[in-house]
N, C-alpha and C positions, 0 to 999 in steps of 0.2 A: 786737589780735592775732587772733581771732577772725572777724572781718570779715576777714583773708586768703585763706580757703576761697573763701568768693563772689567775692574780689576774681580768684582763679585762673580762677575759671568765663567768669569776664566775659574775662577774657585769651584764654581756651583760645574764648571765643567767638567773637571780635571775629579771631584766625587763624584758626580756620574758616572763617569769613565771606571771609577774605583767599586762602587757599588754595584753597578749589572756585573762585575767581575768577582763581587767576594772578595774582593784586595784589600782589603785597609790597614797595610803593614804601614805606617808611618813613613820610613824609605821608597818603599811602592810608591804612593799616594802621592810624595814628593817631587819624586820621578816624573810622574806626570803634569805637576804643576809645570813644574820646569820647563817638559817638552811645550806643553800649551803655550805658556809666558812666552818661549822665544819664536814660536810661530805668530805672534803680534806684533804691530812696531809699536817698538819703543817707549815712546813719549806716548801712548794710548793707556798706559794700564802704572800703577804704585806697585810695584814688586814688592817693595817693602810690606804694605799692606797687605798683599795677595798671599804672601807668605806667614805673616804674623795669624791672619784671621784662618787659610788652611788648619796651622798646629793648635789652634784656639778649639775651632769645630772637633778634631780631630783628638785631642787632651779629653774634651767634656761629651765624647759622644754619647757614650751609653748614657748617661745623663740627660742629655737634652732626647735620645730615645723615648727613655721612661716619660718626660714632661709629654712628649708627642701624644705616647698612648694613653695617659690622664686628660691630654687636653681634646682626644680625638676617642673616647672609647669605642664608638661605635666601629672605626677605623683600624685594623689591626695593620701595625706598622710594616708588614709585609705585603699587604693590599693597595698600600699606599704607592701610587706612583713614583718608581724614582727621581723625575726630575720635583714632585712635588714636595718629598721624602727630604731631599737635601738643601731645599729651596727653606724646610721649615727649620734644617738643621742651622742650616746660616743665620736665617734671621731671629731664632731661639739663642745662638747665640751670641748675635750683636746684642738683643735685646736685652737679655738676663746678664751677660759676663764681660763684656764688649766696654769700653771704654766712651763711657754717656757723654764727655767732654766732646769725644772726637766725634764720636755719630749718637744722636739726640735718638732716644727710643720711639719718638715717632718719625724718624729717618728710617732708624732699625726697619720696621716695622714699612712702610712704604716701598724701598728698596727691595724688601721681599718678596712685597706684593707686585712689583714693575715687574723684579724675574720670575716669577710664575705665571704673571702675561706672557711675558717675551716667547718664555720659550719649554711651557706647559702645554695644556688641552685647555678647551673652551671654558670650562668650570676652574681651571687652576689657582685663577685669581683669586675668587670668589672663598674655595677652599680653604689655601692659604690667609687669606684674612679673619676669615674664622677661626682657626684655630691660633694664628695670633694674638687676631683679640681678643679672646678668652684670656690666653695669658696676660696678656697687655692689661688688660680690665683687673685681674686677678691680684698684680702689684701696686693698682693704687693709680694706672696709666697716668704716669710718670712724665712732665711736659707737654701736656695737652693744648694745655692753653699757651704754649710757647707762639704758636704759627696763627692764631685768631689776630684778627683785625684784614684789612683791607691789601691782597696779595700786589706785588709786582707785577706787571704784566709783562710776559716771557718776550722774549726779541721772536721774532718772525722771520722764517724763509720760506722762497717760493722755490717751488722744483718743477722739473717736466718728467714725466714717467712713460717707458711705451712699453706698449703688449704688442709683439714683431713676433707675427703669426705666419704659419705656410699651411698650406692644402693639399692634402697627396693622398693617395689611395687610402692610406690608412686613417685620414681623416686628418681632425687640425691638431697641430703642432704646436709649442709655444718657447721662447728661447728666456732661459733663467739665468743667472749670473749668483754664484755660492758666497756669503759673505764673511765678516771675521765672527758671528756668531755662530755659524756651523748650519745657515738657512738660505734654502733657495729662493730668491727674491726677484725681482725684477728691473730690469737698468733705470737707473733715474739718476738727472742731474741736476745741481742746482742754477737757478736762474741769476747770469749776472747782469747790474745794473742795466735797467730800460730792457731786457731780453723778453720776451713771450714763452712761456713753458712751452707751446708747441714748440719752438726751436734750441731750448735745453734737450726735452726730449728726443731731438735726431740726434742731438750732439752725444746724448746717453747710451743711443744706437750704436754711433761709430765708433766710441771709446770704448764702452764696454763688450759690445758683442762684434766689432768689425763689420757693420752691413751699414750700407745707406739704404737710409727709406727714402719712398715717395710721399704720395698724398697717407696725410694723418684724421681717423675718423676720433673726435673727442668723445670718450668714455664715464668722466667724470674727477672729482676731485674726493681725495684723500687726506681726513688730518688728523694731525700725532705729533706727540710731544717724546722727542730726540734727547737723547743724554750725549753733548758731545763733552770730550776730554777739558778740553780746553773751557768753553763757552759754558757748559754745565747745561742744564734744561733746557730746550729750544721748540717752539711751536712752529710745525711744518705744513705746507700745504700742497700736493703733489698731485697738478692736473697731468689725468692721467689720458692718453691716445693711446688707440689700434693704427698698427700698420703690419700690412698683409702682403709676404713676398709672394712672387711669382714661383717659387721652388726652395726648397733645401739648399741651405749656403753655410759653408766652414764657418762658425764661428770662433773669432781670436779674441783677445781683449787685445786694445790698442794704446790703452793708457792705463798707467796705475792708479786706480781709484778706491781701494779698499775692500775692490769686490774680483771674483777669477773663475775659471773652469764653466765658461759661459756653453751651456749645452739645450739641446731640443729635448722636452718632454712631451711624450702623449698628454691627452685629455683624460687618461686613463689614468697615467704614472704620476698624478700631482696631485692625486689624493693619498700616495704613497713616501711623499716625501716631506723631509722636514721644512717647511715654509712657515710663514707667518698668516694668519690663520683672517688678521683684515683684509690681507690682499687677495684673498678667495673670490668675494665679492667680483674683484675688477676680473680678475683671469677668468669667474666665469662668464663676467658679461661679454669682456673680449673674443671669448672662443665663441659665444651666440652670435655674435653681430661678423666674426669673422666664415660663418659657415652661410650667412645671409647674404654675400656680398657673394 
């Protein structure tokens, strides 16, 4: 159940990839799911579902189109941001068509709104809920009161994070690591038993970017609630360190961790790429305090 969050991601990617192209020949569309799903491992993602919910979107589109532009008039569906566009197609059509046993319409509706966090614009979230809830409201919002009373409290992990900065002519540098969501992030690992996040964090250093750090200057903490496969929801907390090499060094990954193609960016070229939009904060405080030192 839990591998359906990523199995959505991979949906919501694989129309992306369909829509900036004017592709949505059924076979096309497929094709891609396909290549997507098998650049994952395995036991990460429900093919089953990734596949069943594609031809669902895909059967009802002009459909869930039209509901778009009634529930968004000011919005002309062409104006609409793609990742927003297909983010509202999925969960229009979990919500309305989707099978309410397996995903409860304020699941529908939630999971939407997580991937237009994830891997929208600042507003996306925001957006997205809107025009949900409208429709959501619209039917009567359907299992409302399912999830009222007194929640669970999520399991807790502790991570170590570092910003592994250099200095050189061109100014500071900072080393990112590409994940299975298609975002440049930064190495973090998790703390095992009695470990201190500063020393997860070298260890995030050496596995995912190949460098040993020295001295670590603390930056701050980060927390977020993780969709893992297995575990489902997990609340994270990711103290985060600067460390500052003395020069440009090859970065390799050294361990498989789910994250690859560990490269240096300007302080220029990371407003140009696709990251995640709370980690902004740290990378810029990291590049300040690394041009201070």
């Amino acid at each position: 159940m839990a591998s359906r969050h990523v199995s959505r991601s991979v949906v919501l990617q694989s129309l992306f990839e369909s829509d900036v192209q004017d592709a949505f020949a059924k076979d096309a569309v497929n094709a891609v799911l396909e290549r997507n799903l098998s650049e994952m491992p395995g036991e990460n993602t429900d093919r089953e579902f990734a596949a069943v919910l594609l031809s669902g979107v895909l059967e009802k589109k002009d459909e869930l189109d039209g509901i778009i532009a009634k529930a968004a008039p000011q919005w002309p569906l062409d104006k609409i941001a793609p990742i927003d566009r297909n983010v509202l197609r999925i969960g229009l059509y979990e919500l309305l068509f989707g099978d309410r046993a397996a995903v409860p319409p304020k699941v529908a509706l939630n999971e939407a709104i997580e991937l237009a966090k994830s891997f929208g614009g600042d507003s996306s979230g925001r957006f997205v809920n809107g025009v949900l809830g409208a429709v959501y409201r619209s039917i009567g919002s359907p299992g409302k009161d399912e999830t009222r009373g007194t929640p669970s409290p999520l399991p807790h992990e502790a991570l170590g994070g570092v910003v592994v900065a250099i200095r050189d002519e061109d100014g500071i540098a900072v080393a990112l690591v590409y994940d299975v969501f298609g975002r440049w992030t930064l190495p973090k690992g998790k703390c095992v038993e009695g470990e201190l996040s500063d020393s997860a964090a070298r260890r995030a250093a050496l596995e995912e970017l190949g460098v040993t750090v020295g001295s670590l200057m603390p930056l701050g903490e980060h927390e977020y609630i993780a969709h893992e496969p297995e575990a489902g929801r997990i609340a994270r907390t990711v103290g985060y360190f600067l460390a500052v090499l003395p020069g440009k060094v090859k970065l390799k990954t050294q361990k498989k961790t789910g994250v690859s193609d560990p490269r240096w960016f300007t302080e220029a070229e990371l407003h140009a790429i696709p990251t995640y939009n709370d980690l902004l904060p740290i990378l810029e405080l990291g590049i300040a305090e690394a041009k201070r030192i």
